[in-house]
C-alpha angles and dihedrals in degrees: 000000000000120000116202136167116178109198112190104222125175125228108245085243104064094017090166099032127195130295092175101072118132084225111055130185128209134200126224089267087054088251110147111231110211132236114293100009114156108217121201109212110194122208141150124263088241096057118130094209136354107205129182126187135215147180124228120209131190099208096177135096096248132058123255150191111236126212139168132214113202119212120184101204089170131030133192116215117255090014121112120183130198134173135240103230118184101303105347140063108244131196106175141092088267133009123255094244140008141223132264103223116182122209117314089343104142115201126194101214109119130076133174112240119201131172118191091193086209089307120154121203133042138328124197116205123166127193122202113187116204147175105237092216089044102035079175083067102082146131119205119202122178126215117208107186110183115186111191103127082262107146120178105277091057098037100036089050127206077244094073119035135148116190126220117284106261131234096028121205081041119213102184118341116018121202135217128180118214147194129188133181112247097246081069110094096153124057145106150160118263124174123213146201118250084243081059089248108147104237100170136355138172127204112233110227114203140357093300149005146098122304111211119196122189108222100164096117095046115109114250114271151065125333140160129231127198138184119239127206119185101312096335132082109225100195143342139216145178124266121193112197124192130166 
C-alpha cells in the first residue's frame, strides 16, 4: 500500500508567499498553497502511481482560460511523470486545451501523476497556472516527489515535532509543544493572515518546551501557523480563532 505524506515548504525567496493571486491552488483538505510553495510528495520506490489532487480557483472578477505549463527540474532515472487535466491524461509541457473558469468558480480537475518505476531518489516538477488572454496572471506550484521508501515516522523525526495548536479554535492564548534537534539553533511559530500578513510569532528556546502565543487581539476567524526553522517553514496548519 502506498505510503504517502505530503509537507507543504516555502522557497527562501518567497518564504511567506501570496494569498492574493488571481489564480489560487488548493490542496485535498481545501487549504489554499501559496504562490510559490514548494510540496514534498513521499512515496516507495514500488508504487504503481503517486497521485496528488488539487482545486483550482479563479478568484478574480472576470472570467479566464486557464492553462499550465509543466517544467521537470529534476528527474529521477527510470521515473516518468504526466497530469490529469480536465478530462485527459496529459503528458506533455502544456495541455491541449484549457478550462473556462468564471469568476471564483473552482474546479477540481487537475492532479499531479508520478511513477517511480522502482526508482529510488528525487523528482522536480514545477506548475505555473495561467489566463491565456493575461499570461501575467499566473500561480507556480512545485511538486518534490521523493521516492526512498521514507514514510513519516522515518522522514518527520521524533527529533523535530511540533504538536497541534491548543486550544483550537483559540479564544485568547494558543499553545503549541515543541521539540528540536539539537543542530537547530534558529526556529520559531509564526501565525499568518490569510492574506499572509504575520500577525504574531513567538521564537522556541531549547530542545524542547511550550510555545505560548497571545491571540486575544486578533479578529475572530481563520488563520494559518507555521513553524519556521532557520529560513524554511516545515509545516502549516490551520488556526481558528474565535473570542
Amino acid at each position: 500500500m502506498r505510503k504517502l505524506l505530503l509537507f507543504l515548504i516555502f522557497s527562501g525567496t518567497f518564504i511567506f508567499g501570496s494569498y492574493g493571486q488571481e489564480i489560487q491552488i488548493f490542496n485535498s483538505q481545501n487549504i489554499q498553497i501559496p504562490n510559490n510553495s514548494v510540496i514534498q510528495v513521499y512515496g516507495n520506490p514500488t508504487d504503481m502511481q503517486i497521485r496528488s489532487s488539487f482545486g483550482i480557483k479563479n478568484s478574480s472578477l472576470k472570467e479566464i482560460s486557464l492553462s499550465l505549463a509543466k517544467e521537470v527540474i529534476q528527474n529521477a532515472d527510470g521515473s516518468d511523470n504526466s497530469f490529469y487535466w480536465g478530462s485527459k491524461i496529459e503528458r506533455n509541457e502544456a495541455p491541449t486545451y484549457s478550462l473556462s473558469l468564471a469568476p471564483n468558480q473552482l474546479i477540481e480537475d487537475f492532479s499531479t501523476i508520478y511513477n517511480p518505476n522502482f526508482s529510488k531518489g528525487t523528482s522536480l516538477i514545477r506548475y505555473s497556472f495561467f489566463d491565456i488572454n493575461n499570461p501575467h496572471i499566473a500561480t507556480t506550484i512545485t511538486i518534490e516527489y521523493i521516492t526512498n521508501g521514507i514514510n513519516e515516522s522515518t522522514k518527520f523525526k521524533p527529533e523535530l515535532v511540533l504538536s497541534d495548536a491548543y486550544p483550537n479554535p483559540a479564544e485568547s492564548m494558543v499553545y503549541f509543544d515543541y521539540t528540536l534537534p539539537r543542530d537547530i539553533f534558529e526556529a520559531k511559530i509564526i501565525i499568518r493572515t490569510l492574506l499572509g500578513s504575520i500577525v504574531a510569532e513567538s521564537n522556541l528556546e531549547g530542545t524542547h518546551g511550550k510555545a505560548t502565543i497571545n491571540v486575544d487581539e486578533l479578529v475572530e476567524g481563520i488563520y494559518f501557523y507555521s513553524l519556521v526553522v532557520g529560513s524554511d517553514i516545515k509545516l502549516t496548519k490551520k488556526l481558528i480563532v474565535k473570542h
